[in-house]
C-alpha positions as CSV (number, residue, x, y, z in Angstrom):
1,X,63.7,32.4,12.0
2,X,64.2,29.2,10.4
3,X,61.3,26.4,9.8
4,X,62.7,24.1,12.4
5,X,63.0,27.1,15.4
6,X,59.2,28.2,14.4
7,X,56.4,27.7,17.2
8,X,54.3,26.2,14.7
9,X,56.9,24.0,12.9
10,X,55.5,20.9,14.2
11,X,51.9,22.2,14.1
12,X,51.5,23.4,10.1
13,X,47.9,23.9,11.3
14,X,47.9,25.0,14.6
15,X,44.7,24.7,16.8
16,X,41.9,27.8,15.6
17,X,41.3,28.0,19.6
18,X,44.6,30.5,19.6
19,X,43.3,32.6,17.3
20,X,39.4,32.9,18.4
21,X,41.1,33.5,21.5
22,X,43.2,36.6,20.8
23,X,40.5,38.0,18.6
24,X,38.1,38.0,21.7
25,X,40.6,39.0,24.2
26,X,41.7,42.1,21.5
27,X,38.1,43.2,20.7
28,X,36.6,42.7,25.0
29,X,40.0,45.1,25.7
30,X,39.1,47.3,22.5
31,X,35.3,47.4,23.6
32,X,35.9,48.2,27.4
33,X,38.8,51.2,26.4
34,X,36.2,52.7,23.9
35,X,33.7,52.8,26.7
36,X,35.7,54.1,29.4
37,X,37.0,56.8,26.9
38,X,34.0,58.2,25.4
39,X,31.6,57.4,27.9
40,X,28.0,58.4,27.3
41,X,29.1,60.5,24.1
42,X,26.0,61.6,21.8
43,X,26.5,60.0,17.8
44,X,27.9,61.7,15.4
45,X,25.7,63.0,13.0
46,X,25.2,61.3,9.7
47,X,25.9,62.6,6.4
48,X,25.8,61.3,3.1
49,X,28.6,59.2,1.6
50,X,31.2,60.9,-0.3
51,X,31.2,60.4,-4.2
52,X,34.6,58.6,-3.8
53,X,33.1,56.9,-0.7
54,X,29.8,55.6,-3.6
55,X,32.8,55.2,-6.2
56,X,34.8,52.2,-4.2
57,X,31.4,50.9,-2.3
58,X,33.3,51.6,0.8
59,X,30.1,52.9,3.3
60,X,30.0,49.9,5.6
61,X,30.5,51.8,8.1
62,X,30.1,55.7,8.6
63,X,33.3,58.2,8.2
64,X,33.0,61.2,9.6
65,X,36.5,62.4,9.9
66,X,38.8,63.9,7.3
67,X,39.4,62.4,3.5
68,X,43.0,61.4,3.0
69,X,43.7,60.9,-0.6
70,X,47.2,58.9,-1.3
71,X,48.6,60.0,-5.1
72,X,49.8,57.1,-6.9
73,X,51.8,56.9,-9.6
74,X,53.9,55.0,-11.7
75,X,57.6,54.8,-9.8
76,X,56.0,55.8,-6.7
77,X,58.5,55.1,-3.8
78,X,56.4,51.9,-1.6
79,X,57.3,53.3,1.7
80,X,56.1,57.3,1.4
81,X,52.9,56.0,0.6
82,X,52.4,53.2,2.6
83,X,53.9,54.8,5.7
84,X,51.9,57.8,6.3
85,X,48.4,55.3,5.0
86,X,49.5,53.1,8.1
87,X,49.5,56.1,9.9
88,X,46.3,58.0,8.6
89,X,44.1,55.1,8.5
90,X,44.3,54.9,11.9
91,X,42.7,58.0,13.0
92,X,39.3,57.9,14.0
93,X,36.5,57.7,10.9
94,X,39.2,59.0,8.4
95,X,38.9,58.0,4.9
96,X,42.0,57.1,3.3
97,X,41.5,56.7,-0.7
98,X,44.7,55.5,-2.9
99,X,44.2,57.7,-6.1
100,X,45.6,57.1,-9.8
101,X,45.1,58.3,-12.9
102,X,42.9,55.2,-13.4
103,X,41.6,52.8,-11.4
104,X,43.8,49.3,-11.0
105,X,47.6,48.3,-10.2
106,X,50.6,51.2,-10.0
107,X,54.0,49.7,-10.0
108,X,56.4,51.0,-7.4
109,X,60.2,52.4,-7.9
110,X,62.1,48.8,-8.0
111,X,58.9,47.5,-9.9
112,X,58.8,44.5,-7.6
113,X,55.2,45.9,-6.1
114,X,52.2,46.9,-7.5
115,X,49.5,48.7,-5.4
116,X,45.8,49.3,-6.2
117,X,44.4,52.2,-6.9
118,X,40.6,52.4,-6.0
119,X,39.9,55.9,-7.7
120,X,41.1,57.6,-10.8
121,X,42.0,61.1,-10.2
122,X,38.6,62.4,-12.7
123,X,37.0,60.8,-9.8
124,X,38.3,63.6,-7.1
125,X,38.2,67.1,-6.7
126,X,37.9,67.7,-3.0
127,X,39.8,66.2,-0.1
128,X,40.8,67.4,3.2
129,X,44.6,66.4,3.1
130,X,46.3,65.2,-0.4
131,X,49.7,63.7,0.1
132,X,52.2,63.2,-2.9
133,X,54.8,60.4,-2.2
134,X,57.9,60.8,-4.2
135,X,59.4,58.1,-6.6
136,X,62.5,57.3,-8.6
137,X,63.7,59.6,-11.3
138,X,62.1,58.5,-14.1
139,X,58.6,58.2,-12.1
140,X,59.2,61.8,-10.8
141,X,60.0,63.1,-13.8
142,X,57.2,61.4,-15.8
143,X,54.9,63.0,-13.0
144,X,56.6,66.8,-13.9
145,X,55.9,66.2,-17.4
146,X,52.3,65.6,-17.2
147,X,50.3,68.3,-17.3
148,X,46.6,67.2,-16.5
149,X,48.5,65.3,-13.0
150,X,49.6,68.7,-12.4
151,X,46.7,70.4,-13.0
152,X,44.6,67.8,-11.3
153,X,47.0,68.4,-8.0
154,X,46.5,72.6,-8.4
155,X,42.9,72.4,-8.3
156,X,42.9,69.5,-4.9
157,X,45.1,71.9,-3.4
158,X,42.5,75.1,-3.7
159,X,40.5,73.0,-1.2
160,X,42.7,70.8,0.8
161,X,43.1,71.8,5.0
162,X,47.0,70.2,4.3
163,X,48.7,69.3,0.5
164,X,51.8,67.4,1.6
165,X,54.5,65.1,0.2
166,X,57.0,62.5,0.8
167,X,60.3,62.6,-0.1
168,X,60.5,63.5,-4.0
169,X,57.0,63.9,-4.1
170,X,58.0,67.9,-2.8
171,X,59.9,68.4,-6.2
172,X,56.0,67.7,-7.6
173,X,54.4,69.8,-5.4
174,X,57.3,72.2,-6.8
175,X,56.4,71.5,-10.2
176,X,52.8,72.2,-10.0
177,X,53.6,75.8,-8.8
178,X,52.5,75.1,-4.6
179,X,56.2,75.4,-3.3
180,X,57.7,78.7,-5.6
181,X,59.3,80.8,-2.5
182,X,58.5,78.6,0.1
183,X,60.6,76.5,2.8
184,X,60.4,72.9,2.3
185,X,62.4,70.1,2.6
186,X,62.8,66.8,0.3
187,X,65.3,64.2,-0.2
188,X,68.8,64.8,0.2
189,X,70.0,64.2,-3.0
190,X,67.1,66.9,-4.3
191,X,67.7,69.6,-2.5
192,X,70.3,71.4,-4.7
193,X,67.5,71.0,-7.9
194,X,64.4,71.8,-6.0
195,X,66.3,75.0,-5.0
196,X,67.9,75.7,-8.5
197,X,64.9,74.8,-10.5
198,X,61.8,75.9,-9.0
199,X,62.9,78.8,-6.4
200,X,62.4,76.7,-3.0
201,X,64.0,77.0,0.2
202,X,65.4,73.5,1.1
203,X,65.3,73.0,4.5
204,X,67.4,70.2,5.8
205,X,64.7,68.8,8.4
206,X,63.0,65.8,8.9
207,X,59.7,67.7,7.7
208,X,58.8,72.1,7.0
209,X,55.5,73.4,7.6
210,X,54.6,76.4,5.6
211,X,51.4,77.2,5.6
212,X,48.8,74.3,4.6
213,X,51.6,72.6,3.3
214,X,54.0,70.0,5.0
215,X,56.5,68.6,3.0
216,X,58.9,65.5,4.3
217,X,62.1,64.7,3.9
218,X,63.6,60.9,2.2
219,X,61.5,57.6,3.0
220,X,61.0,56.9,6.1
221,X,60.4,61.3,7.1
222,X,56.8,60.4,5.6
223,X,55.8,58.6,8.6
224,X,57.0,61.0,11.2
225,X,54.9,63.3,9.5
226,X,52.1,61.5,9.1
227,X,52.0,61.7,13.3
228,X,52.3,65.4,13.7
229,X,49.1,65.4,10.5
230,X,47.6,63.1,12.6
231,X,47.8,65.5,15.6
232,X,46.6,68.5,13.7
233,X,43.7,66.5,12.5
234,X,42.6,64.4,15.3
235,X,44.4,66.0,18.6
236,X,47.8,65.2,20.1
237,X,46.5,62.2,22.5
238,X,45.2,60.3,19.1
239,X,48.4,60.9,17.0
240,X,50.3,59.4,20.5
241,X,48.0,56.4,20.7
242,X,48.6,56.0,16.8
243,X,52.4,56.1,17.0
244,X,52.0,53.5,20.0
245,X,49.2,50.7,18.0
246,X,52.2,50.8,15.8
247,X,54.7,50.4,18.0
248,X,56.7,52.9,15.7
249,X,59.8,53.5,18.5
250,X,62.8,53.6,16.1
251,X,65.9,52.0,17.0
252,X,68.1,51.5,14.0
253,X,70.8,49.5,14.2
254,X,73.1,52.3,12.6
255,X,73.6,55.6,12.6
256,X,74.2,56.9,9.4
257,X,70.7,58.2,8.0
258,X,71.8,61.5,7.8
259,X,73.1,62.4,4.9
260,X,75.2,66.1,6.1
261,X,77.0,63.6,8.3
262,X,77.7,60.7,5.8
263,X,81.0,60.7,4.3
264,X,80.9,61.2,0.3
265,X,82.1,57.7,0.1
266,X,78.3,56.7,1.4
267,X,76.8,58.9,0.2
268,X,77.9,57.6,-3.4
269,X,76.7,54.2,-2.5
270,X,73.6,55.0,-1.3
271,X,73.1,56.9,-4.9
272,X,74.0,53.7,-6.4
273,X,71.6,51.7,-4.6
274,X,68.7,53.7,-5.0
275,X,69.8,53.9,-8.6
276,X,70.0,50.4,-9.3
277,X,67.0,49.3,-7.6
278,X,65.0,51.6,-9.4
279,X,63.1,49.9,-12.4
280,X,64.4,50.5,-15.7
């Protein structure tokens, strides 16, 4: 949309009224649903914050559902993480923590983002669902070479009700030891190495339960399952609501996301683009 077809071209500051307006309209509509739904319902019982909770000063308001821990790291892929977060966050009481190996900014894949980290992984050892987003090469395989992010991910996993990934982030899962013999599924252009190098069964699906752990296949797999987590954890009817409050109904505009029936010609180009956006 260009400046001279926007509503508010004319208007650079348009009139606050709009605004208070929505907001009161949204929060009456939220208000009145939130009643009709849960009725009478008895409070949830209180328990004390969670030391990643007192960590980021994040107990304004209580959080009783599960802890969602989002593993950044440097060459992280913006989209596995974010998607699934858009997802998660949504669920009733969940807390969903963005977790580094220190607190502060992590620089995506192309290095044009940076996202905040609020904890440092010394900072966590239990959390009801850990997911690994996967990355460009060099992030991925800076991530396999370290051995205290590995370890740190073995020891989540002993306590976790789901470990899951995004993407690449199943060839770190693989690394750390959680996928030897297992189905799972990762990006196209991984699935000959995850299977050669680390004994898994690549599964050419959008996303492979085995066990506690759900891995997802390239990008945009995370979000889709991010919605069948958010059923396990919260009930179908929430996880359907979710998908809806983000109007996530994909339509693309063509069809050639899957990569068995690309033509190699494609399939080379979209090698080269991921390779040249990745930061060097």
């Amino acid at each position: 949309m260009t400046r001279d077809t926007h509503p508010h071209a004319t208007h650079p500051n348009p009139r606050p009224t709009h605004r208070r307006t929505f907001l009161t309209t949204t929060a009456a509509t939220t208000v009145l649903a939130g009643a009709a739904t849960l009725g009478a319902a008895p409070a949830p019982a209180r328990r004390e914050p969670a030391p990643h909770e007192a960590a980021t000063g994040r107990t304004e308001r209580e959080r009783n559902g599960p802890r969602v821990g989002i593993l950044l790291y440097p060459g992280f892929t913006l989209l596995d993480a974010t998607g699934p977060t858009e997802v998660l966050g949504r669920l009733p009481d969940a807390d969903v923590a963005l977790i580094g190996e220190r607190r502060g900014q992590v620089r995506t894949d192309t290095g044009d983002v940076a996202v905040t980290a609020d904890l440092a992984v010394d900072e966590v050892e239990r959390l009801d669902v850990l997911l690994v987003p996967g990355g460009g090469i060099e992030g991925v395989v800076a991530a396999i070479d370290n051995p205290a992010l590995l370890n740190w991910i073995r020891r989540v996993h002993r306590h976790t009700r789901w470990t899951t990934s995004v993407c690449t982030g199943s060839v770190i899962l693989a690394a750390a030891g959680l996928l030897t013999g297992r189905r799972a599924t990762t990006h196209w252009a991984s699935a000959e190495y995850i299977e050669s190098t680390y004994g898994v069964a690549y599964v050419a699906e959008r996303f492979v339960r085995s066990g506690k752990l759900l891995t997802s296949a390239g990008v945009s797999a995370g979000i889709d399952m991010a919605l069948l987590l958010a059923a396990e954890l919260a009930g179908e009817e929430v996880a359907r609501a979710a998908q809806l409050a983000l109007e996530y109904d994909p339509a693309p505009p063509f069809d050639s996301g899957n990569a068995a029936e690309a033509s190699q010609e494609l399939r080379d180009l979209a090698l080269r683009l991921l390779a040249d956006s990745t930061a060097g």
